[in-house]
PyMOL commands that place a pseudoatom at each C-alpha (Angstrom):
pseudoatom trace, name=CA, resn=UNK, resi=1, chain=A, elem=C, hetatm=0, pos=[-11.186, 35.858, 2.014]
pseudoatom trace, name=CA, resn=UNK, resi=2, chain=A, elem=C, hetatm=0, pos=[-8.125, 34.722, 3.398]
pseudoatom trace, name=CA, resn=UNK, resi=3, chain=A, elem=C, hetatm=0, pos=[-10.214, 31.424, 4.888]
pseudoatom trace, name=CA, resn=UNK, resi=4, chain=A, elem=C, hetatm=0, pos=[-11.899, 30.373, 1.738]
pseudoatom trace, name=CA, resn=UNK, resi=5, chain=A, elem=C, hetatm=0, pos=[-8.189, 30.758, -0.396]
pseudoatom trace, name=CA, resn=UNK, resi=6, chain=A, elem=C, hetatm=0, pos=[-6.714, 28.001, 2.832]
pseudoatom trace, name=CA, resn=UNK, resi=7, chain=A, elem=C, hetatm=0, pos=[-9.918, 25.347, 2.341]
pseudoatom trace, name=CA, resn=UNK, resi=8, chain=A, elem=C, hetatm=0, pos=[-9.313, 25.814, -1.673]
pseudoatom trace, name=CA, resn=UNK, resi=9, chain=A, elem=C, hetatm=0, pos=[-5.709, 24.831, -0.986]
pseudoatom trace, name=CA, resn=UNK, resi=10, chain=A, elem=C, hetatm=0, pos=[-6.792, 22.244, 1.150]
pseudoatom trace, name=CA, resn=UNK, resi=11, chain=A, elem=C, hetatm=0, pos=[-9.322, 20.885, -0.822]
pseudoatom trace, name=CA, resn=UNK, resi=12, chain=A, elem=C, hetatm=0, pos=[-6.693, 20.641, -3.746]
pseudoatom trace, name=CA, resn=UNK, resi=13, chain=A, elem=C, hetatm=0, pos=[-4.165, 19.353, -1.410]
pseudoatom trace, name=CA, resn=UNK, resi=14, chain=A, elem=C, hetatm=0, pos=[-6.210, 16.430, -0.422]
pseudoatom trace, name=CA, resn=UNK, resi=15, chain=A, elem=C, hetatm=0, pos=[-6.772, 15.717, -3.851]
pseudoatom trace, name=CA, resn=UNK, resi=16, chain=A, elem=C, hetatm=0, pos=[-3.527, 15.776, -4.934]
pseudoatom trace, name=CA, resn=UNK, resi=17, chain=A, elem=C, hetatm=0, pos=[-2.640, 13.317, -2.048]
pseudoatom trace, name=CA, resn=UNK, resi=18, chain=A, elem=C, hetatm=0, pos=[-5.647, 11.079, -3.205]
pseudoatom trace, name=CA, resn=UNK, resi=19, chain=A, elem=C, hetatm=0, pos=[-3.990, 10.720, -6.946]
pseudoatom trace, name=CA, resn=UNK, resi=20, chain=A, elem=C, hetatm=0, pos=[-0.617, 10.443, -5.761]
pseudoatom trace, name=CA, resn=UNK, resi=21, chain=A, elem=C, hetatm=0, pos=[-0.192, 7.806, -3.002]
pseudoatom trace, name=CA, resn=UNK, resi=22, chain=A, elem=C, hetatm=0, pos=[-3.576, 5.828, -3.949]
pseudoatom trace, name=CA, resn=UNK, resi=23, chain=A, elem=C, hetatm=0, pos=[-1.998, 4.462, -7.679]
pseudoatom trace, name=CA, resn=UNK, resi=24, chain=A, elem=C, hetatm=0, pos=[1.702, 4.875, -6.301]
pseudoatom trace, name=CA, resn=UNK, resi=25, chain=A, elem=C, hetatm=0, pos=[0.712, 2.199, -3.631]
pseudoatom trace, name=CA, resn=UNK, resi=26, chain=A, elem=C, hetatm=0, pos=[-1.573, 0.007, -5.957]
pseudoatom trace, name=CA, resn=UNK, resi=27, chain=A, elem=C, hetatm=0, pos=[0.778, 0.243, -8.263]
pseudoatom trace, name=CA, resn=UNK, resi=28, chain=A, elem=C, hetatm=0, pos=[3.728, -1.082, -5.840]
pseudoatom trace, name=CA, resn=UNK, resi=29, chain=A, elem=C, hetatm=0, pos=[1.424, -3.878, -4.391]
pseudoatom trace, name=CA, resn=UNK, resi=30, chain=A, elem=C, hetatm=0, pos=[0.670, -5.240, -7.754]
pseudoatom trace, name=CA, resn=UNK, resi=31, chain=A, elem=C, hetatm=0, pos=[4.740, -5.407, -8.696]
pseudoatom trace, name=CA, resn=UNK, resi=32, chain=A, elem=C, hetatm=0, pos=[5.284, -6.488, -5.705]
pseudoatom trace, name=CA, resn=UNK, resi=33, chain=A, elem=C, hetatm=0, pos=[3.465, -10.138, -5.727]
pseudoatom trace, name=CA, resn=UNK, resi=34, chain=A, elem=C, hetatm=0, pos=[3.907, -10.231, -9.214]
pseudoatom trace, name=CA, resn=UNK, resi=35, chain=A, elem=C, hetatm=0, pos=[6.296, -13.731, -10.042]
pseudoatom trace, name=CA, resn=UNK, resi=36, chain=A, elem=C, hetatm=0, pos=[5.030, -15.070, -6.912]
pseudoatom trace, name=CA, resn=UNK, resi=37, chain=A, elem=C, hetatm=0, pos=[3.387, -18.227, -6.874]
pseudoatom trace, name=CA, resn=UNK, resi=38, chain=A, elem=C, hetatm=0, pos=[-0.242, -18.205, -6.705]
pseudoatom trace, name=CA, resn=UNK, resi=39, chain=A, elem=C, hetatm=0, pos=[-0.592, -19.918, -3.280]
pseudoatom trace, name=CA, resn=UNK, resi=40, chain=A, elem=C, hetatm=0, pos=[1.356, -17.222, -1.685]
pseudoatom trace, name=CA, resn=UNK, resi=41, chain=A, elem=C, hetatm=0, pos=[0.573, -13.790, -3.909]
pseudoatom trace, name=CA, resn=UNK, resi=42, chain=A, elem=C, hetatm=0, pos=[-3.297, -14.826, -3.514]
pseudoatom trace, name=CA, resn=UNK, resi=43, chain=A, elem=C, hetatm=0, pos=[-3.756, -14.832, 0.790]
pseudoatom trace, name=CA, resn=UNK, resi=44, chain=A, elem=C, hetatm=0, pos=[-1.550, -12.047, 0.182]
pseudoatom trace, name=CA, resn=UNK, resi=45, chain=A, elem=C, hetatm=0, pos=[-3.088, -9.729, -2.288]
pseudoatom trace, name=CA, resn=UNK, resi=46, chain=A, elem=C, hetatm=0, pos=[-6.410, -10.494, -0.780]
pseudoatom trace, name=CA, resn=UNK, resi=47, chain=A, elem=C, hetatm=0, pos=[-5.465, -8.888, 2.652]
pseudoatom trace, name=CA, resn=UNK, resi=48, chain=A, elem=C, hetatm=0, pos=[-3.643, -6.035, 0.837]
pseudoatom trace, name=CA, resn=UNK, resi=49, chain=A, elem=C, hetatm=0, pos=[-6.929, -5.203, -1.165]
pseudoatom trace, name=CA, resn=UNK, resi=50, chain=A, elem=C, hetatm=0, pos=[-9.305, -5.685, 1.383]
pseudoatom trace, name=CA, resn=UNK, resi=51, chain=A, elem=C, hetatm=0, pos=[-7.270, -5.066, 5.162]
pseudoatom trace, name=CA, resn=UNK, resi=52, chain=A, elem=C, hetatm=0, pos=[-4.973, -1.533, 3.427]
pseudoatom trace, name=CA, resn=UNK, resi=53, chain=A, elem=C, hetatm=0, pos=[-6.021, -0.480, 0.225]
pseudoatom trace, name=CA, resn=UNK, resi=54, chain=A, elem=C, hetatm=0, pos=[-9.767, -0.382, 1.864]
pseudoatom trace, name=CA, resn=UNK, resi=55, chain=A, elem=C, hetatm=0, pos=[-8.432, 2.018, 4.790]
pseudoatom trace, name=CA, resn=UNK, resi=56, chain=A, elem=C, hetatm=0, pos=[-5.904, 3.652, 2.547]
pseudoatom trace, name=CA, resn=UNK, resi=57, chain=A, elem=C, hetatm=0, pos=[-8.670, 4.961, 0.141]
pseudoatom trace, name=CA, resn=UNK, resi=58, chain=A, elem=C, hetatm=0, pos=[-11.418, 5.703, 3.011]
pseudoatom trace, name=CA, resn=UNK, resi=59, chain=A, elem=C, hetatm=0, pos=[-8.541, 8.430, 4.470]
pseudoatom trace, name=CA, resn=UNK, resi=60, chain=A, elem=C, hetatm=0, pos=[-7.395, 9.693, 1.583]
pseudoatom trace, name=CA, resn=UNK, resi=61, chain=A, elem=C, hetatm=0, pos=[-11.145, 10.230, 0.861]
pseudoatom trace, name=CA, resn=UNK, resi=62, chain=A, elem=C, hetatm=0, pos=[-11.424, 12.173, 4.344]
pseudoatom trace, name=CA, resn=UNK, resi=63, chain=A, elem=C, hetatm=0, pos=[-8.755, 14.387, 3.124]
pseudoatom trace, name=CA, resn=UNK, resi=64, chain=A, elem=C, hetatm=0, pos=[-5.877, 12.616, 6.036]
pseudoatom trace, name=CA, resn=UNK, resi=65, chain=A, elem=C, hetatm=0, pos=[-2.419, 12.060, 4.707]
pseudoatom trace, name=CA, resn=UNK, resi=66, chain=A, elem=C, hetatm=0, pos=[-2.183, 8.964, 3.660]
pseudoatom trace, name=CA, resn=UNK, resi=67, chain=A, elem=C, hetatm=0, pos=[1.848, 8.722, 3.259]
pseudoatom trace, name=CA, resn=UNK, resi=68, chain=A, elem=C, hetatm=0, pos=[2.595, 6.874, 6.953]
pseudoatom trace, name=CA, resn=UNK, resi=69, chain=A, elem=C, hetatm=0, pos=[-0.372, 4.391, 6.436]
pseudoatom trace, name=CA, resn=UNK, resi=70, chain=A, elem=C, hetatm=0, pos=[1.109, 3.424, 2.700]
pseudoatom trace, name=CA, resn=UNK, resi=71, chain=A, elem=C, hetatm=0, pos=[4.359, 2.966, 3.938]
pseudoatom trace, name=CA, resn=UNK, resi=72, chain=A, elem=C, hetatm=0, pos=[3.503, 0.601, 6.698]
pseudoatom trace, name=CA, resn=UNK, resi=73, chain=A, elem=C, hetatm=0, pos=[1.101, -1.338, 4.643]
pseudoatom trace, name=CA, resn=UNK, resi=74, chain=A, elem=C, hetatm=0, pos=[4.366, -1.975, 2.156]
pseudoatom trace, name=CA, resn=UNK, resi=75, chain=A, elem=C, hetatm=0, pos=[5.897, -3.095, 5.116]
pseudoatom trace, name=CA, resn=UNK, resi=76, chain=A, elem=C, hetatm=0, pos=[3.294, -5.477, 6.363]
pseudoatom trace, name=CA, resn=UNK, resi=77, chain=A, elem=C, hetatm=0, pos=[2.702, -6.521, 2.486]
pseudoatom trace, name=CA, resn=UNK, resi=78, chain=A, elem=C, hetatm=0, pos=[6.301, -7.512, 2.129]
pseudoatom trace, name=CA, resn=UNK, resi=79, chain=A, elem=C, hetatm=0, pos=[6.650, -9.329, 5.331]
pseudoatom trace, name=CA, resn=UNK, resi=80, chain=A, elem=C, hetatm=0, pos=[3.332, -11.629, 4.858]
pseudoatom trace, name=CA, resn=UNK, resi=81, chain=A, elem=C, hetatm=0, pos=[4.834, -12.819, 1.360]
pseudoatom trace, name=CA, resn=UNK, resi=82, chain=A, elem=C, hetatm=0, pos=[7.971, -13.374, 2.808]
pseudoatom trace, name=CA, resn=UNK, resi=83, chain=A, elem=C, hetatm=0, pos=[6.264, -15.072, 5.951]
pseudoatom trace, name=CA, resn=UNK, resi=84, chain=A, elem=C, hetatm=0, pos=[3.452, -17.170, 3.528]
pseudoatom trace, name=CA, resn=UNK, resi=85, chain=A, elem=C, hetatm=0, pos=[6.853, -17.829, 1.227]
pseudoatom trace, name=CA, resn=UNK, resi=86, chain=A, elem=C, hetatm=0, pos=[8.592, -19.501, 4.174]
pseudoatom trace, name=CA, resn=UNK, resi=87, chain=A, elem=C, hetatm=0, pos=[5.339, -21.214, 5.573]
pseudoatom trace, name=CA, resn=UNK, resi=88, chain=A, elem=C, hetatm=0, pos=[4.855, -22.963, 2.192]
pseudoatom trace, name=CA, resn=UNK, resi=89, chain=A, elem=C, hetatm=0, pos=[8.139, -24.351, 1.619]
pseudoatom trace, name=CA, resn=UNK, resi=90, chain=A, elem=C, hetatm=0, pos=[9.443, -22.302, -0.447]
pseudoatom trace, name=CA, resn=UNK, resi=91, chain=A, elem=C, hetatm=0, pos=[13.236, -21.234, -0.844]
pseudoatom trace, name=CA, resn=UNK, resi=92, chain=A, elem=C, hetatm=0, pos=[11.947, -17.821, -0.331]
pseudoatom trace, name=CA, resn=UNK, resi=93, chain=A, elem=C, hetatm=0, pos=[15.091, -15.706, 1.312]
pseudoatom trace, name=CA, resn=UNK, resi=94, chain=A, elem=C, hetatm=0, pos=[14.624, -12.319, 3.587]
pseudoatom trace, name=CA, resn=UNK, resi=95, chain=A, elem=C, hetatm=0, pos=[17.517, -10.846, 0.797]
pseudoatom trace, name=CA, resn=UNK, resi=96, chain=A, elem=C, hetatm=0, pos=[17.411, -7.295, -0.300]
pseudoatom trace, name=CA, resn=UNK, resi=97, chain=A, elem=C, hetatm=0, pos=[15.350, -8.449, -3.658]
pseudoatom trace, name=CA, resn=UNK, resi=98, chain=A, elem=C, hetatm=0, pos=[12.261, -9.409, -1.717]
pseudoatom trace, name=CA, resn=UNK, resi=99, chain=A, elem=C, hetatm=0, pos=[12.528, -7.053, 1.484]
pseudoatom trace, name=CA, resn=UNK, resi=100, chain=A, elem=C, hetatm=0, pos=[11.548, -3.285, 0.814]
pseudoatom trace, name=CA, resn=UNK, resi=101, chain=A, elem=C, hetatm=0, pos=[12.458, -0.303, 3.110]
for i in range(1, 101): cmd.bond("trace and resi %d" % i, "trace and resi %d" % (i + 1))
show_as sticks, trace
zoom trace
């Protein structure tokens, strides 16, 4: 009895997870290159969608936390914009508006 009330938890804890972080993060990415111009948001928000938000939904589909893998992929997100920013000549600046934590 006692097994099947821990899987039910689990089961709704994996869900929860899944409608939480998945939005949350898609959410974030899309505010995130929003303003930018397209030849930087575009490279950008094409690795997001296919390189994180791929892997992010496959574990939160297995159930796995998915909180450490969205925070790193807002870290990786933020430094490619600033790094395709910089790369195309733009006056792009590593400043607390464009850097998250």
């Amino acid at each position: 009895m006692l097994s099947n009330s821990l899987r039910i938890a689990s089961d709704e804890s994996r869900r929860l997870r899944l409608i939480h972080y998945l939005p949350r993060f898609e959410r974030w990415s899309d505010a995130r290159l929003d303003g930018l111009p397209d030849e930087v948001r575009q490279p950008v928000q094409h690795f997001a969608t296919w390189h994180h938000l791929r892997r992010i939904r496959a574990k939160a589909a297995a159930g796995a936390s998915t909180r450490g893998l969205v925070h790193s992929a807002k870290q990786e997100i933020t430094a490619r914009s600033v790094d395709r920013e910089r790369s195309q000549g733009l006056t792009a600046q590593a400043t607390f508006d464009n850097v998250d934590y």
